[in-house]
C-alpha positions, 0 to 999 in steps of 0.5 A, a space after each residue: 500500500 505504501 509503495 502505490 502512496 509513493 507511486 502515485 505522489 512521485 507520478 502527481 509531482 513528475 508531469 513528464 513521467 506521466 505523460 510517457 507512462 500515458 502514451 505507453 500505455 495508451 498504445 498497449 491499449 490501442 492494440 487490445 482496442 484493434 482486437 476488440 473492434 475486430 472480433 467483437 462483431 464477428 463473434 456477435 454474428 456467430 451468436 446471432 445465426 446461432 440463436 436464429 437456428 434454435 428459433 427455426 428448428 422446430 426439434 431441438 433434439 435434431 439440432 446440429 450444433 457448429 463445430 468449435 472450429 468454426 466459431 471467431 476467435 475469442 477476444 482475449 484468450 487467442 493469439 493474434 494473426 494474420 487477417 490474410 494469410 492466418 498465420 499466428 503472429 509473435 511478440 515482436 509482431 505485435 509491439 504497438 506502433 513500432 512493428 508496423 514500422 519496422 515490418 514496413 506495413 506488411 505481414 513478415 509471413 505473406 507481404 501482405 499489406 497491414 491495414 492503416 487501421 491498426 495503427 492510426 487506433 493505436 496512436 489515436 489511443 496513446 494521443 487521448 490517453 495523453 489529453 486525458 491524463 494532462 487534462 485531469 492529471 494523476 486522478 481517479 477522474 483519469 481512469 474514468 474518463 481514460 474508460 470511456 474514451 477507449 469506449 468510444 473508440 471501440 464503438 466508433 470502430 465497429 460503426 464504421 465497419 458494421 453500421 453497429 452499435 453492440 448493447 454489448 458495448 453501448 449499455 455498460 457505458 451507460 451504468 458506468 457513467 451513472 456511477 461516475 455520476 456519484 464520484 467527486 468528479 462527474 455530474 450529480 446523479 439527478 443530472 446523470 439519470 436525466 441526461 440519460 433519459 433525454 438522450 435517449 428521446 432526442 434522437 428517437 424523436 427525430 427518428 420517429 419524425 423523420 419515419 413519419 414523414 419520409 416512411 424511412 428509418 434515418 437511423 438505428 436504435 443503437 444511437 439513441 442509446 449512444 446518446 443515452 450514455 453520453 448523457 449519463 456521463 455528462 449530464 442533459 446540460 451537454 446534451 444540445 451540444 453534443 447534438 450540434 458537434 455531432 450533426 455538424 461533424 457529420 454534415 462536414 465528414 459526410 459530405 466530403 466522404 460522399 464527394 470524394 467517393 462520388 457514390 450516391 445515396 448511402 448510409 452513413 453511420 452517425 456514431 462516431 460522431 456522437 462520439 468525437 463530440 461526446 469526447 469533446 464535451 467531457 473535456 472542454 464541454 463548458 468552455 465551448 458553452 461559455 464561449 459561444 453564450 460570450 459570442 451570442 452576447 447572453 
């Protein structure tokens, strides 16, 4: 205990050491983050075809159930490999960041490729691990935020790739910000219960609105139970910005996404930028208020 007492004083005084340890860890983390983004929806379909299965086979008894062989790998207890040509990669493949580029963004076994995608989420994780930690310091605050930071860019992830939001991901975001809600640094509980609330029939009234008057579902349950979870964690008072960052994110990044992949009507997924603007909010949420309540002269 007393070794931990003198940890935490010597990383509270030493800024530089902080940081370091930060990005360190931020960039470990990025790599478990890539593993989740990838299997988590894999697995999430496995189960799904196997309950749709259960629910059409009429005998139970006569029900041939799948082979462990062709189940996804599991997120934490398999070893990682090669998307392409599955061969099990070693330790020295897998240093963060640093093998990328010694292997020059190719596979050592195949030459294949290595997707930018793995270390752009891994540098981004060190980044906001280090944003976090200069912004809340050495703090219990830190961990929880550093949570829900790595969340979000899970979430963000498997959106982007799947047009999904997994419950299973989304709703412990939600409770865990409602327990942040009764630390010293989260918002008061009341606010965190509303909040919740509120996010979570904004966006369902709009999506009821907009089916009401074009017959088409503009968007997917799972982000209105992203804004839920935003609101939990940051209280409904945030609530109209983080709708304002995110739509105009959106409005911004779509639209230069659709210009230059010169395609025409598709989906676009709008859970990463509920999530860059919630991630925004968190930290600089109330100067952004405060700001634009000056520039409006209120």
């Amino acid at each position: 205990m007393q070794i931990m007492t003198d940890l935490g004083q010597i990383l509270s005084q030493n800024l530089t050491l902080l940081l370091s340890l930060a990005t360190v860890f931020g960039l470990l983390v990025g790599s478990f983050l890539n593993v989740v983004i990838l299997r988590q929806p894999k697995r999430m379909f496995y189960q799904w075809r196997q309950q749709c299965q259960q629910l059409l086979t009429d005998n139970q008894d006569n029900l041939t159930s799948p082979s462990d062989d062709n189940a996804p790998p599991g997120i934490v207890k398999q070893r990682s490999f090669c998307p392409q040509c599955k061969h099990s990669l070693s330790a020295l493949d897998n240093i963060p960041l640093l093998s990328y580029l010694i292997l020059r963004g190719k596979c050592r076994y195949c030459k294949k490729k290595i997707s930018d995608r793995y270390p752009l989420v891994e540098l981004l994780s060190a980044l906001i691990s280090v944003a976090v930690v200069w912004h809340f310091g050495y703090s219990i605050e830190s961990v929880f935020v550093l949570v829900f930071s790595y969340t979000l860019i899970v979430l963000a992830g498997i959106d982007i790739d799947h047009q999904l939001l997994p419950d299973e991901i989304v709703l412990p975001l939600l409770w865990i910000g409602l327990l942040h809600s009764l630390t010293v640094g989260g918002v008061s509980p009341a606010d965190a219960i509303l909040g919740a609330v509120a996010g979570y029939l904004i966006l369902w009234s709009i999506f009821q609105l907009f089916k009401l008057l074009t017959g088409k579902e503009g968007m997917g349950y799972g982000d209105f139970k992203l804004l839920a979870a935003l609101g939990a964690w940051l209280g409904w008072q945030m609530l109209p910005l983080v709708v304002l960052l995110s739509s105009l994110l959106g409005a911004v990044i779509g639209g230069i996404m659709l210009a230059v992949r010169r395609k025409g009507s598709q989906a676009i997924p709008f859970g990463p930028y509920l999530a860059i603007a919630g991630w925004i909010a968190l930290l600089w949420g109330k100067q952004l208020s405060d700001y634009y309540l000056r520039t409006m002269g209120l």
